[in-house]
C-alpha positions as semicolon CSV with decimal commas, in nm:
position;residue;x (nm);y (nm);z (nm)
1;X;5,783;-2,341;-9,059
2;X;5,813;-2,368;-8,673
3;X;6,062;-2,261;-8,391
4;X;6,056;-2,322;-8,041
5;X;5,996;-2,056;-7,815
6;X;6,293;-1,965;-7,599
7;X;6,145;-1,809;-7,317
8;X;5,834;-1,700;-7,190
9;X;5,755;-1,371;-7,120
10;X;5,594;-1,219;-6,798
11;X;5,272;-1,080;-6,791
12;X;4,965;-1,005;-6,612
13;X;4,621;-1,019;-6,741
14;X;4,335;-0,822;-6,670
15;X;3,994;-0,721;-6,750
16;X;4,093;-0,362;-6,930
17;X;4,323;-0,269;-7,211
18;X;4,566;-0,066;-7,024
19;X;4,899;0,006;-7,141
20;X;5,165;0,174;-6,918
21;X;5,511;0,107;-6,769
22;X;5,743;0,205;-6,528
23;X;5,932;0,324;-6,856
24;X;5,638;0,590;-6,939
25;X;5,616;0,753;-6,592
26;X;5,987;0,812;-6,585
27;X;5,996;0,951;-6,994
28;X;5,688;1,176;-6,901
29;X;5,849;1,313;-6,587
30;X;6,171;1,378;-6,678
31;X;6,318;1,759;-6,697
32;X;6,611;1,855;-6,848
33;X;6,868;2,180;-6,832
34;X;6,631;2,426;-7,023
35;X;6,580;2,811;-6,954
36;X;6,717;3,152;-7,016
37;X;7,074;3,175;-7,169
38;X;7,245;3,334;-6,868
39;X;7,040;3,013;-6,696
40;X;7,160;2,729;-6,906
41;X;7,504;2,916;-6,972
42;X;7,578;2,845;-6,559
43;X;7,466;2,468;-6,590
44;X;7,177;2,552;-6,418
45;X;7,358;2,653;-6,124
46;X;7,118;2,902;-6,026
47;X;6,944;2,734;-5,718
48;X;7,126;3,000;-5,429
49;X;7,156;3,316;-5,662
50;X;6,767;3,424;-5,772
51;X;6,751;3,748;-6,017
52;X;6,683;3,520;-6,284
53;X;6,288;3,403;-6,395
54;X;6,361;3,074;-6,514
55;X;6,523;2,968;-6,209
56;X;6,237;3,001;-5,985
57;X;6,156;2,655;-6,161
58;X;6,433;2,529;-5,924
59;X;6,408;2,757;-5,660
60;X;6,099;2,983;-5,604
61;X;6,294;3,222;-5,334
62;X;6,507;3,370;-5,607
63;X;6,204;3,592;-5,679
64;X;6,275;3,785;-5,378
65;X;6,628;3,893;-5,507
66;X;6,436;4,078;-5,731
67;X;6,477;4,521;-5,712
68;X;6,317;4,581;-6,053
69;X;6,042;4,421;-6,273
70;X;6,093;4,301;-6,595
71;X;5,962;4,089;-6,902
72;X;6,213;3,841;-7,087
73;X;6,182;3,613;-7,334
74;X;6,415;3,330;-7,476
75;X;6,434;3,106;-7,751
76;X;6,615;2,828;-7,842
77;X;6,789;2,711;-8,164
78;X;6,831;2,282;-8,162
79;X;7,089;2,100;-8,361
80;X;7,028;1,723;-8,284
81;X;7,250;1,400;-8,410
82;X;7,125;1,063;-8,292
83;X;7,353;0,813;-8,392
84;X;7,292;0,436;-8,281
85;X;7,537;0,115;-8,356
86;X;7,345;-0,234;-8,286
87;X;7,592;-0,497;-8,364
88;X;7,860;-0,282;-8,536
89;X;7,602;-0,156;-8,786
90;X;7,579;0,219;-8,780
91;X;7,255;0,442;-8,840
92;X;7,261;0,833;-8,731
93;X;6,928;1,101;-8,790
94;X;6,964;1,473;-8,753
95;X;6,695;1,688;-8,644
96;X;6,691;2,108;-8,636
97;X;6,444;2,260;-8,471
98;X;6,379;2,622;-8,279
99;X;6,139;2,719;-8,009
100;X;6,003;2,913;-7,729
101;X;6,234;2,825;-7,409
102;X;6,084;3,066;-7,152
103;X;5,899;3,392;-7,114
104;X;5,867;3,559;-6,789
105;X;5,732;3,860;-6,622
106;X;5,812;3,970;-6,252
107;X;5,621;4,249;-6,072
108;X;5,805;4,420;-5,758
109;X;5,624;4,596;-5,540
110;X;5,720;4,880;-5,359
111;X;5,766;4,924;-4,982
112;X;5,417;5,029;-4,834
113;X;5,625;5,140;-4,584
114;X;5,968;5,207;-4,429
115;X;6,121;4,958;-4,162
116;X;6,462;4,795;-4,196
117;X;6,335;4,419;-4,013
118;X;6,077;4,155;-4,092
119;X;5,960;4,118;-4,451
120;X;6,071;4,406;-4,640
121;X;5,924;4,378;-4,989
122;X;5,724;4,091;-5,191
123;X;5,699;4,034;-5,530
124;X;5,521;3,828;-5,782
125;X;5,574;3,641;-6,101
126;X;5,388;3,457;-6,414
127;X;5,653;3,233;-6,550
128;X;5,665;2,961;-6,883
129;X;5,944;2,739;-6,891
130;X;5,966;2,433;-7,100
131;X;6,111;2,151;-6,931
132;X;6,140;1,854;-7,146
133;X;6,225;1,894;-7,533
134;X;6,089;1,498;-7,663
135;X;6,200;1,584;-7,997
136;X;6,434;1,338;-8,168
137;X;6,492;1,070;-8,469
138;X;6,625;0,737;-8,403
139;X;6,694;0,467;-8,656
140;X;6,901;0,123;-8,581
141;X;6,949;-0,176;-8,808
142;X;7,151;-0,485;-8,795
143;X;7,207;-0,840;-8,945
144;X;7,184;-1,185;-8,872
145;X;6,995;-1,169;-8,553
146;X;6,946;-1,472;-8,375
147;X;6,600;-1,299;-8,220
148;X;6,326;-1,238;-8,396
149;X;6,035;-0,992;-8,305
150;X;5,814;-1,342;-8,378
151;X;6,004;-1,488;-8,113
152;X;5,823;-1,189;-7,862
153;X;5,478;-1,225;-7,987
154;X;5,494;-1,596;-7,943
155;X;5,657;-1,545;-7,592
156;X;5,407;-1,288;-7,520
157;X;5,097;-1,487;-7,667
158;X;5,177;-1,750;-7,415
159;X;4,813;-1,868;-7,254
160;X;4,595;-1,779;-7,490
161;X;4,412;-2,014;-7,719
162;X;4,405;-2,007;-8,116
163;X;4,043;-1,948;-8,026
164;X;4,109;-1,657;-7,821
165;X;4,251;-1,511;-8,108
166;X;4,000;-1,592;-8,348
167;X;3,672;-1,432;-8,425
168;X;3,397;-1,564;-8,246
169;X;3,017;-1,506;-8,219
170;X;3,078;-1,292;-7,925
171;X;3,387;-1,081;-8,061
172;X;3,343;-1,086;-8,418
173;X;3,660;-0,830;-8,418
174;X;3,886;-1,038;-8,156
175;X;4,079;-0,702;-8,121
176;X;3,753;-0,589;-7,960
177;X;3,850;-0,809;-7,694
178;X;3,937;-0,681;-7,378
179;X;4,079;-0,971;-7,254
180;X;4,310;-1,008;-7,618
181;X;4,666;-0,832;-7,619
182;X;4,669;-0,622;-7,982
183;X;4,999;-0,777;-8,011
184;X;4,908;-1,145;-7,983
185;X;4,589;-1,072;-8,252
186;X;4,786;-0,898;-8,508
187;X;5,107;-1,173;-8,503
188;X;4,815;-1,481;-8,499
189;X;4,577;-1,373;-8,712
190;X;4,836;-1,228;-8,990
191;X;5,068;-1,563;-8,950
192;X;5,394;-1,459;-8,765
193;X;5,308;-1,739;-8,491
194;X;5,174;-2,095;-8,489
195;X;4,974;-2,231;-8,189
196;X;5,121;-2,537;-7,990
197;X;4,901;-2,741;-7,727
198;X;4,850;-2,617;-7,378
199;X;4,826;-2,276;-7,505
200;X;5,172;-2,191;-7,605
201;X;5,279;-2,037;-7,950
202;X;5,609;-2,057;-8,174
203;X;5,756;-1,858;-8,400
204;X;5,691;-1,908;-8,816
205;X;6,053;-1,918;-8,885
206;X;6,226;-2,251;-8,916
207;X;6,504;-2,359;-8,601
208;X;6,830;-2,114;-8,651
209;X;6,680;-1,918;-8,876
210;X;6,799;-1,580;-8,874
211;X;6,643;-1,213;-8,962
212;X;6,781;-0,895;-9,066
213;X;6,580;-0,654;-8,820
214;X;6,546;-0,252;-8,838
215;X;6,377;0,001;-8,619
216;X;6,295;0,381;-8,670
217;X;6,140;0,659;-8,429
218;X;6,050;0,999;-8,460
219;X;5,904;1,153;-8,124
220;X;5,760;1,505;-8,127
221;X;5,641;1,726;-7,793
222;X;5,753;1,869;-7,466
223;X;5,649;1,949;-7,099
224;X;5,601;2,278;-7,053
225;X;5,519;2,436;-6,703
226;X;5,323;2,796;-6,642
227;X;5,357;2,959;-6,271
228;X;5,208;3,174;-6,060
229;X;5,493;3,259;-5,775
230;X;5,549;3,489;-5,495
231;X;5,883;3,581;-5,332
232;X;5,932;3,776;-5,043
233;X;6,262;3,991;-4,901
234;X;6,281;3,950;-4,499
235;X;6,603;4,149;-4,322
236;X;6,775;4,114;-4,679
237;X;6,969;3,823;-4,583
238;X;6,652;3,542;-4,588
239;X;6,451;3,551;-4,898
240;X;6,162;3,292;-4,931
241;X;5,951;3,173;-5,223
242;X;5,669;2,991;-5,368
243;X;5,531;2,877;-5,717
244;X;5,192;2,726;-5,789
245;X;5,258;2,547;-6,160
246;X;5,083;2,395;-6,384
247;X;5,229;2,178;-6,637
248;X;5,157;2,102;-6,995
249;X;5,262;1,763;-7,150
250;X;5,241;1,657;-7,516
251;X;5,393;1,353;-7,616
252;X;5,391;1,126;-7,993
253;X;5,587;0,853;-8,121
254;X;5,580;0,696;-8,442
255;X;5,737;0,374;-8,429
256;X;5,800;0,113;-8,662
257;X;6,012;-0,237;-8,692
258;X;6,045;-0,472;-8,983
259;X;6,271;-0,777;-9,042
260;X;6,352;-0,985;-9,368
261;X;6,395;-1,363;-9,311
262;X;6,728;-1,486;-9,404
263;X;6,469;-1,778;-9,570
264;X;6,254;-1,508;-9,732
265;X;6,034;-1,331;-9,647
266;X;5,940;-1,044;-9,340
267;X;5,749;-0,779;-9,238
268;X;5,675;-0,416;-9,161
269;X;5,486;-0,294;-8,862
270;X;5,429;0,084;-8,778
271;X;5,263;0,199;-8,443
272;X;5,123;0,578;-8,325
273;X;5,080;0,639;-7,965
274;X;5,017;0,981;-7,838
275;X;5,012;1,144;-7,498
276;X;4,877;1,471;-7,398
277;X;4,795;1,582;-6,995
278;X;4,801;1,857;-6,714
279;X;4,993;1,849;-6,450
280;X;5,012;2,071;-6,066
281;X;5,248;2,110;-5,827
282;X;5,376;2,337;-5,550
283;X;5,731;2,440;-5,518
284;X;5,858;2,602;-5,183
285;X;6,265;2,750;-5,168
286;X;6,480;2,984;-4,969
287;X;6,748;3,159;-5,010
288;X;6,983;3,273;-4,664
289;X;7,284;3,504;-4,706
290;X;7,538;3,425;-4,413
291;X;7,761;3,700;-4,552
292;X;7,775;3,950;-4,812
293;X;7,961;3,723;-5,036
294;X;7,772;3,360;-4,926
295;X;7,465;3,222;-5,043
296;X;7,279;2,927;-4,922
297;X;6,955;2,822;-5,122
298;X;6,747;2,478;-5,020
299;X;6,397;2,369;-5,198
300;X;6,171;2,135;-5,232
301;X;5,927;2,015;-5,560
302;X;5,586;1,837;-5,446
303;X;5,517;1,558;-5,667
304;X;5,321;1,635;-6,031
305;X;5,010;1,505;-6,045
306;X;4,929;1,468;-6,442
307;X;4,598;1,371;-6,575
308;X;4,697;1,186;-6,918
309;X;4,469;1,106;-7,224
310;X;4,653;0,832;-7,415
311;X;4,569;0,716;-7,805
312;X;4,740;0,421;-7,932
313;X;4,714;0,231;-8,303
314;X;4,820;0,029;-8,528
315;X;4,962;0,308;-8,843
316;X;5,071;0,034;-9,130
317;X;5,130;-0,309;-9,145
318;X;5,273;-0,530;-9,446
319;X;5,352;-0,920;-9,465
320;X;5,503;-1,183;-9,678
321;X;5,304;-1,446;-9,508
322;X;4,958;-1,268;-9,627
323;X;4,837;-1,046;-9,908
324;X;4,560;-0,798;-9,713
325;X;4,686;-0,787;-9,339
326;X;4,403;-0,824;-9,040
327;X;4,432;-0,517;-8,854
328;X;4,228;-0,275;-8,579
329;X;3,924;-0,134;-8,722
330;X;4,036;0,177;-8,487
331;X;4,289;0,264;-8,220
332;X;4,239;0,291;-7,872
333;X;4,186;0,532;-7,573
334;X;4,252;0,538;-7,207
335;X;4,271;0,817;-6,940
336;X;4,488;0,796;-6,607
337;X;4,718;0,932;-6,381
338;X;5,086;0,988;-6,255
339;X;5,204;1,081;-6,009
340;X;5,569;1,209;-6,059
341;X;5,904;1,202;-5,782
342;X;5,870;1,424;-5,483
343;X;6,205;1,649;-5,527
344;X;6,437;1,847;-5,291
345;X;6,729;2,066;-5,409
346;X;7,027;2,246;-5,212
347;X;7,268;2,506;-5,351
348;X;7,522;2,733;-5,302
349;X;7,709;3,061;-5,429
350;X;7,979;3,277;-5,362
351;X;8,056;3,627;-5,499
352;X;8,398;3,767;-5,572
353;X;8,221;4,132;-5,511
354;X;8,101;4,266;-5,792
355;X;8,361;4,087;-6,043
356;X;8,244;3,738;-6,089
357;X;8,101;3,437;-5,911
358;X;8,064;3,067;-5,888
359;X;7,781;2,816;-5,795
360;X;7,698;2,485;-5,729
361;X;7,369;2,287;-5,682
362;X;7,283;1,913;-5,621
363;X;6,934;1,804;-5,709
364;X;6,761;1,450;-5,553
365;X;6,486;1,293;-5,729
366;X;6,256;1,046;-5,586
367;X;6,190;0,843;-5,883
368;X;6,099;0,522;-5,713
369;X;5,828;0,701;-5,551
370;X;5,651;0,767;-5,885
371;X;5,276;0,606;-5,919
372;X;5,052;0,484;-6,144
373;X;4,673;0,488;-6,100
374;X;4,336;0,524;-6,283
375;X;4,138;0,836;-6,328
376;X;3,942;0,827;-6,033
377;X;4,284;0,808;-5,824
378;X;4,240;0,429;-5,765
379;X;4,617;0,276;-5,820
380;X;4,530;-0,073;-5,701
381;X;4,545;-0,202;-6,121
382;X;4,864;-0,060;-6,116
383;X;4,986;-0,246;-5,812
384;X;5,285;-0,450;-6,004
385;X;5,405;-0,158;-6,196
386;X;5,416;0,043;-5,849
387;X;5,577;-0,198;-5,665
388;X;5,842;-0,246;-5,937
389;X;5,948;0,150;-5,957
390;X;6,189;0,113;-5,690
391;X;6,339;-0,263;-5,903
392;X;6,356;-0,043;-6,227
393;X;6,466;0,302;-6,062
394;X;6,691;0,447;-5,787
395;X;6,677;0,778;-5,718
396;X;6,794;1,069;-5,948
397;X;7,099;1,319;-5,880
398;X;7,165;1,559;-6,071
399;X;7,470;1,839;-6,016
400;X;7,540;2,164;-6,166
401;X;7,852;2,372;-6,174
402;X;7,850;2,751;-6,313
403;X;8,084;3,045;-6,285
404;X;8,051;3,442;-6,416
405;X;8,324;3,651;-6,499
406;X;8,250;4,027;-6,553
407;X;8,488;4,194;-6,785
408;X;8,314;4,542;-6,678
409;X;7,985;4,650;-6,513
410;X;7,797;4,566;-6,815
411;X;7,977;4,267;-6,996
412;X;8,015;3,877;-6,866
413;X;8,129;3,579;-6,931
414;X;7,968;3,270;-6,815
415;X;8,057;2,860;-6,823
416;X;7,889;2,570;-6,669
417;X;7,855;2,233;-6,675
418;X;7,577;1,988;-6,531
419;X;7,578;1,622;-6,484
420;X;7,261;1,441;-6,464
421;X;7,332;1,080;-6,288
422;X;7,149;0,796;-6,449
423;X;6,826;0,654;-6,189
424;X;6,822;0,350;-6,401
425;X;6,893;0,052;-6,182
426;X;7,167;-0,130;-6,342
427;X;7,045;-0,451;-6,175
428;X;6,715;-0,440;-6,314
429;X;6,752;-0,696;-6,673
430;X;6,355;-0,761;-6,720
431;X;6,258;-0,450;-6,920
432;X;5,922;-0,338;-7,007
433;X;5,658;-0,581;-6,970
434;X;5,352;-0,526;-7,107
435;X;4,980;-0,649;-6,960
436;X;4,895;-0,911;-7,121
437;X;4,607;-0,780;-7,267
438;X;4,747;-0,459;-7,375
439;X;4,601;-0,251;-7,655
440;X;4,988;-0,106;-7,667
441;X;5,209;-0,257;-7,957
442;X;5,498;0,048;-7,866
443;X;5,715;-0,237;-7,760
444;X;6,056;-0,042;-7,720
445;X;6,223;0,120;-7,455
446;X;6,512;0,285;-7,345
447;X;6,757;0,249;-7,054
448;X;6,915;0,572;-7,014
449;X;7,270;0,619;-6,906
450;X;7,423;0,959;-6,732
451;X;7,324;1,271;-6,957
452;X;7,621;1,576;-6,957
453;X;7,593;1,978;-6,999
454;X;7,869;2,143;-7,135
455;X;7,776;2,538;-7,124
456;X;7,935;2,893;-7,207
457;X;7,794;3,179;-7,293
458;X;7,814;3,593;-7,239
459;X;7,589;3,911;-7,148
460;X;7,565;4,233;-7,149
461;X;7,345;4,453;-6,924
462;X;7,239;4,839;-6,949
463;X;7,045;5,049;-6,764
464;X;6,688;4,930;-6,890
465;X;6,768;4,622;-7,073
466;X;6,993;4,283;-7,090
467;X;7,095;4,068;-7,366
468;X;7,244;3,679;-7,343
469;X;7,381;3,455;-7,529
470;X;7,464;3,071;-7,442
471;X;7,553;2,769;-7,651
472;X;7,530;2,435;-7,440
473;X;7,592;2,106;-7,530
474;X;7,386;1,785;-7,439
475;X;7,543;1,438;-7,462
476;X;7,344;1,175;-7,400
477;X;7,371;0,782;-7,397
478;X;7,118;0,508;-7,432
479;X;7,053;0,141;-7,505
480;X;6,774;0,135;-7,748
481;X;6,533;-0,244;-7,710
482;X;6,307;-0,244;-7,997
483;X;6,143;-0,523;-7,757
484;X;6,242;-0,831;-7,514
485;X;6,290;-1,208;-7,502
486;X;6,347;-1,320;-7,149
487;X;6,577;-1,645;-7,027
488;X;6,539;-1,742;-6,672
489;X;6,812;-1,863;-6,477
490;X;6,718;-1,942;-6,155
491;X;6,579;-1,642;-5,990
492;X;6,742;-1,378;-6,275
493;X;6,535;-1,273;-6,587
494;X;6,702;-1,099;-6,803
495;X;6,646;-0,949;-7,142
496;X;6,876;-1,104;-7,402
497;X;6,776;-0,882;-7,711
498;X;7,098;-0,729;-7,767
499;X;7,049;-0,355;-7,789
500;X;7,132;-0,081;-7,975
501;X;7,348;0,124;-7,867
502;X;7,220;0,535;-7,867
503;X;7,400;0,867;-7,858
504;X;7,229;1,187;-7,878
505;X;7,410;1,497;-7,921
506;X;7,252;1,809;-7,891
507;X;7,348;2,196;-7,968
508;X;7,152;2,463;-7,779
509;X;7,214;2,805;-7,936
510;X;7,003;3,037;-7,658
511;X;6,921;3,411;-7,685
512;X;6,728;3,614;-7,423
513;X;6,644;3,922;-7,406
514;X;6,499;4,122;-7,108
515;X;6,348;4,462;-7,060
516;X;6,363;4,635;-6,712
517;X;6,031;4,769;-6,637
């Protein structure tokens, strides 16, 4: 059987196995609304206020609010529904899962002396906050696709020989190859593609031939950051702050797509890839009350820069066209770095006295400044990818709204809401190209739409210790590719996979509880 390639597919080659996108540095840098429950009850909204720990992830300065130490701790009970609809056919997962948000201890110091100007008092802080939850299911199938995942390898196996492909004396194992993409070995060499002359491939299925495709993921890890801050009290109106943080990231997918030809037939391929790095950065904030009722808060996030160990391989693979399939002997490793957006935040509070309050903050994110580079620092391999952030990315905004009521001294009420903006650029139709020669055969992605907060909660506070209680609610939208065909037209390259479309909702019940030292 034979089918004429489509389009070709763009691609680099090079002398190393190497596997990462613009699509991975954004997913690894990512945050999202995560923290105490009087925290994530607001929205967030905590940038100009301080007195809470987790918020010195946004703003550092709010640890100079601070009269009193204290130790907190919060978890986090997850109720998750992905549903996803490609082509009309609906598929939904649910996940439930509970875990450590944030712990926190602050340490005031008293006054080594009396003076009523300059700085007044400083105190310090050990902080853990987890900042990205990767947790989630997502399955998708449809029918009677006109695209075929054959259609991509032979697209993708464009320029390479049958020979290439083949064992030879010098690469008994062609996956062994450096030069070989995993992707154009495993379709070749377990007949899902056919070589043509001058180095160009074709799919097995016949012209028209349709398939009935399915996809499935299950991602497990998180980011989580631990800090070291100081904040210090000068004339009580101008508080200042600083964190050194170090940040924690732990990242697996298991991913697998199979098809059945509508003229018999298919396959099943399962992939691993795992992720695991440090990260450190320097945050720098203040806080400025104009009056006793304004506050003004401004920061500003240097750019994480993560050391990442990557692992990638083939899990399972199954074909009609061949009884015992030709896979990797073993997968593959490869160190490097990121280098995440530079951020900058501004915020703002006012008090109703001592009966309520509300709050706003607006954060920018540079992701088109994120970078790609090799373990010794050297980003010069990555030069495409780099140059491409700012095609595949504009630059993040997020904006968070809270209020507090307080019934009495020791009993609030809190609602919030947050809107993350979406830094996909919606003019960007290429998707994720992989090298050419990439070990990688992950070959979905995700372009992700705006993500919404909706937040309430309560708290009551006593002389020597608080309790809080939020629920929030996280909606967001994606369009799932399980991979990408390109048709030029002129200058535009576009993607014309049809995706699936991807909602995940998810419940945050959040309980903190704090003891006043």
């Amino acid at each position: 059987m034979k089918k004429n390639i489509l389009v070709a597919l763009l691609a680099a080659a090079s002398t190393l196995a190497f596997a990462q996108t613009e699509y991975d540095a954004f997913k690894l840098t990512q945050t999202e609304l995560s923290g105490s429950a009087r925290y994530m009850s607001m929205g967030g909204a905590f940038g100009a206020l301080g007195g809470d720990a987790t918020a010195l992830k946004d703003n550092p300065a709010g640890l100079g609010v601070y009269r009193s130490s204290e130790i907190a701790v919060t978890l986090n009970s997850m109720i998750q529904n992905t549903t996803s609809t490609w082509n009309s056919t609906q598929s939904t997962e649910d996940l439930y899962k509970t875990k450590l948000n944030s712990f926190s201890y602050v340490m005031t110091m008293p006054r080594w002396e009396e003076k009523n100007s300059g700085l007044l008092s400083s105190n310090f802080s050990f902080t853990f906050n987890r900042l990205q939850n990767f947790n989630r299911k997502v399955s998708a199938n449809t029918t009677g696709s006109s695209f075929s995942f054959t259609d991509f390898l032979a697209a993708f196996s464009e320029g390479y020989s049958a020979a290439d492909l083949s064992e030879s004396t010098a690469y008994p194992d062609p996956y062994e190859n450096s030069n070989n993409a995993w992707l154009s070995v495993l379709g070749y060499q377990n007949y899902l593609i056919n070589p043509l002359a001058d180095n160009k491939w074709s799919s097995i299925l016949s012209e028209g031939e349709k398939v009935n495709p399915s996809t499935y993921l299950f991602e497990t890890g998180s980011v989580s950051e631990y800090g070291i801050g100081w904040g210090g009290n000068i004339n009580n109106n101008l508080f200042l702050g600083a964190n050194l943080n170090m940040q924690d990231l732990s990242y697996s997918v298991n991913s697998s797509i199979s098809e059945s030809f509508t003229q018999g037939g298919g396959f099943d391929l399962t992939t691993a890839l795992t992720q695991s790095g440090v990260g450190f950065n320097l945050k720098l904030g203040a806080i400025y009350l104009p009056s006793n009722n304004l506050r003004l808060g401004v920061s500003f996030h240097t750019p994480t820069i993560y050391s990442i160990s990557e692992y990638t391989n083939v899990k399972d693979f199954t074909t009609s066209e061949i009884d015992k399939p030709y896979l990797p002997l073993q997968g593959y490793s490869h160190d490097y770095k990121i280098t995440g957006p530079l951020q900058a935040q501004a915020s703002a509070a006012y008090l109703f006295g001592k009966k309520g309050l509300i709050s706003v903050e607006y954060n920018y994110i540079n992701y088109p400044g994120m970078r790609l580079g090799l373990e010794n620092g050297d980003t010069k391999y990555y030069q495409d990818e780099n140059r491409n952030m700012s095609n595949v990315f504009i630059a993040g905004q997020n904006l968070k709204f809270g209020a507090e009521y307080k019934l009495n001294p020791s009993f609030a009420l809190r609602a919030g809401y947050a809107l993350m903006k979406s830094p996909a650029n919606a003019g960007y139709l290429q998707g994720k190209s992989l090298k050419l020669n990439s070990a990688n055969t992950n070959t979905e992605y995700f372009n992700q739409f705006d993500t919404k907060y909706l937040t309430a909660g309560a708290g009551y506070r006593a002389a020597g210790w608080f309790l809080d209680l939020a629920y929030a609610q996280k909606i967001q939208d994606e369009d799932m590719y399980p991979y990408q065909v390109l048709r030029y037209t002129g200058n535009q390259v576009t993607n014309i996979v049809t995706p699936a479309a991807v909602n995940t909702t998810t419940h945050n019940i959040v309980v903190t509880l704090g003891i006043k030292l």
